[in-house]
Backbone bond lengths (Angstrom), bond angles and torsions (degrees), N, CA, C in turn:
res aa  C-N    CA-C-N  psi(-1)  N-CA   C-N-CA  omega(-1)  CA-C   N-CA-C  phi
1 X - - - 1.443 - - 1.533 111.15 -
2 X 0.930 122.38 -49.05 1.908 136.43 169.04 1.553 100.04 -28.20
3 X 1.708 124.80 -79.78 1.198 119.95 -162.03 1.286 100.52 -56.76
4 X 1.835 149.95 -19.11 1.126 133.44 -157.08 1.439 93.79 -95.75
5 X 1.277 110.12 -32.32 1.454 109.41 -174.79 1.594 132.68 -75.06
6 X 1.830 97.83 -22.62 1.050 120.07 158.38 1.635 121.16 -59.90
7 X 1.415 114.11 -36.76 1.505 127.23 179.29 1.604 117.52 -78.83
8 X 0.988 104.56 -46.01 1.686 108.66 165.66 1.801 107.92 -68.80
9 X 1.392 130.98 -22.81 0.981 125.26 162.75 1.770 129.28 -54.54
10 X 1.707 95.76 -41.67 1.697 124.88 -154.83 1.917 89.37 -83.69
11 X 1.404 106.47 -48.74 1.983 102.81 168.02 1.178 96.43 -64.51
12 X 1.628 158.55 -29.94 1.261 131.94 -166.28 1.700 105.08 82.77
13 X 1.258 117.35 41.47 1.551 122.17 152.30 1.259 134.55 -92.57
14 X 1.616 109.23 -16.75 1.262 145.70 -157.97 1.998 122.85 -130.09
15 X 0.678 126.08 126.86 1.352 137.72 178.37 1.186 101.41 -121.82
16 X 1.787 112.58 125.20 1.490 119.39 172.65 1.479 102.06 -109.58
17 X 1.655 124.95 136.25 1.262 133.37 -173.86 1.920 88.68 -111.78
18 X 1.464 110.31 127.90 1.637 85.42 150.20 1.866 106.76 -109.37
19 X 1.334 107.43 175.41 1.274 113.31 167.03 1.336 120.05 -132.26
20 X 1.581 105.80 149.18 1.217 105.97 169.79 1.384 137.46 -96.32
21 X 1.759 92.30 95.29 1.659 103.89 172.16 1.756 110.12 -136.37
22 X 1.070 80.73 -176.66 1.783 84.24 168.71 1.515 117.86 -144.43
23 X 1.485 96.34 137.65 1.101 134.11 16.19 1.705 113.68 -69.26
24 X 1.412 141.41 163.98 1.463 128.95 168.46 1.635 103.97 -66.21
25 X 1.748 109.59 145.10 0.860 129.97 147.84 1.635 117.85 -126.79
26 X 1.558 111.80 173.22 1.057 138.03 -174.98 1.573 118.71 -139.46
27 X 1.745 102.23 140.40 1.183 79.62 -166.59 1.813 87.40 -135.01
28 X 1.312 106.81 172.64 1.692 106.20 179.92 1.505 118.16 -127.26
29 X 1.137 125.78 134.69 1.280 146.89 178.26 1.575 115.77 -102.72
30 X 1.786 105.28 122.43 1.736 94.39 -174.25 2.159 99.51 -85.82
31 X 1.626 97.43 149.69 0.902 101.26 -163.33 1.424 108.93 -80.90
32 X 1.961 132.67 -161.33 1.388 110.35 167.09 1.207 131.74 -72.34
33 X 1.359 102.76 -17.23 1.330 111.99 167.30 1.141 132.77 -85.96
34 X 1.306 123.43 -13.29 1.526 138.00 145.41 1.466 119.56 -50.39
35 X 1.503 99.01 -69.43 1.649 98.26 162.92 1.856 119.19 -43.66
36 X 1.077 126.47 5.97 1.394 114.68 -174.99 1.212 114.43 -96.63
37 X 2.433 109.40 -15.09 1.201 104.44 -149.60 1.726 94.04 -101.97
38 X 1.559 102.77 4.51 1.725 105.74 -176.45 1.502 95.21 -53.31
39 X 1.582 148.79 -68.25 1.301 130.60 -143.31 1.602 96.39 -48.33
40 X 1.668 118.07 -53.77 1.478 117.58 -177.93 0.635 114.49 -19.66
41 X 1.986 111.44 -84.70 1.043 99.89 -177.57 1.332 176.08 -109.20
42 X 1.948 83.67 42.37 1.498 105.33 -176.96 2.038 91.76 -90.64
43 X 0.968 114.91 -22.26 1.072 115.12 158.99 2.038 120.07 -40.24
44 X 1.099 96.24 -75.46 1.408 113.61 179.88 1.833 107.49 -45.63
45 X 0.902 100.41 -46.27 1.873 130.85 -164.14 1.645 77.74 -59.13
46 X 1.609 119.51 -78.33 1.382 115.01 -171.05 1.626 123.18 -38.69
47 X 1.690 85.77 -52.13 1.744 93.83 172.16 1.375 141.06 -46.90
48 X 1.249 103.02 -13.55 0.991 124.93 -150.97 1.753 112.88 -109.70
49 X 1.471 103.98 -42.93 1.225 124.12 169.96 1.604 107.38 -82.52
50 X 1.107 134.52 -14.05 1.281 151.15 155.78 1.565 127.64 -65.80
51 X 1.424 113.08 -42.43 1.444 115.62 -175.08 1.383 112.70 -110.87
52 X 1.625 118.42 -37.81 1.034 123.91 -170.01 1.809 127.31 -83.25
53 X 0.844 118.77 155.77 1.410 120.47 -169.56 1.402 121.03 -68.88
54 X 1.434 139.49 117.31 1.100 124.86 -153.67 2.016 104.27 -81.58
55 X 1.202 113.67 159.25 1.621 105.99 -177.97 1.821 98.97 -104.24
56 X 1.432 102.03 171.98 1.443 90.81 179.88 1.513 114.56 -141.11
């Protein structure tokens, strides 16, 4: 999950916050341009549950 998160970071979809606690965490924020790709992919999401074969 890291390298993907790292990659959506490196386009600027993603904002990584860390904090200081402990143990440390980090947390991520989609950016404005991240937020642009929600219609997609609630788009896709529909499509998807629509065409594709459900597993069981």
């Amino acid at each position: 999950m890291l390298p993907k998160l790292k990659l959506l970071e490196h386009h600027q979809l993603l904002v990584r916050q860390a904090f200081a606690t402990a143990p440390p965490t980090v947390g991520y924020t989609l950016t404005e341009k991240g937020a642009k790709l929600e219609p997609v992919l609630d788009a896709l999401n529909d499509w998807s549950k629509e065409c594709l074969p459900r597993s069981t």
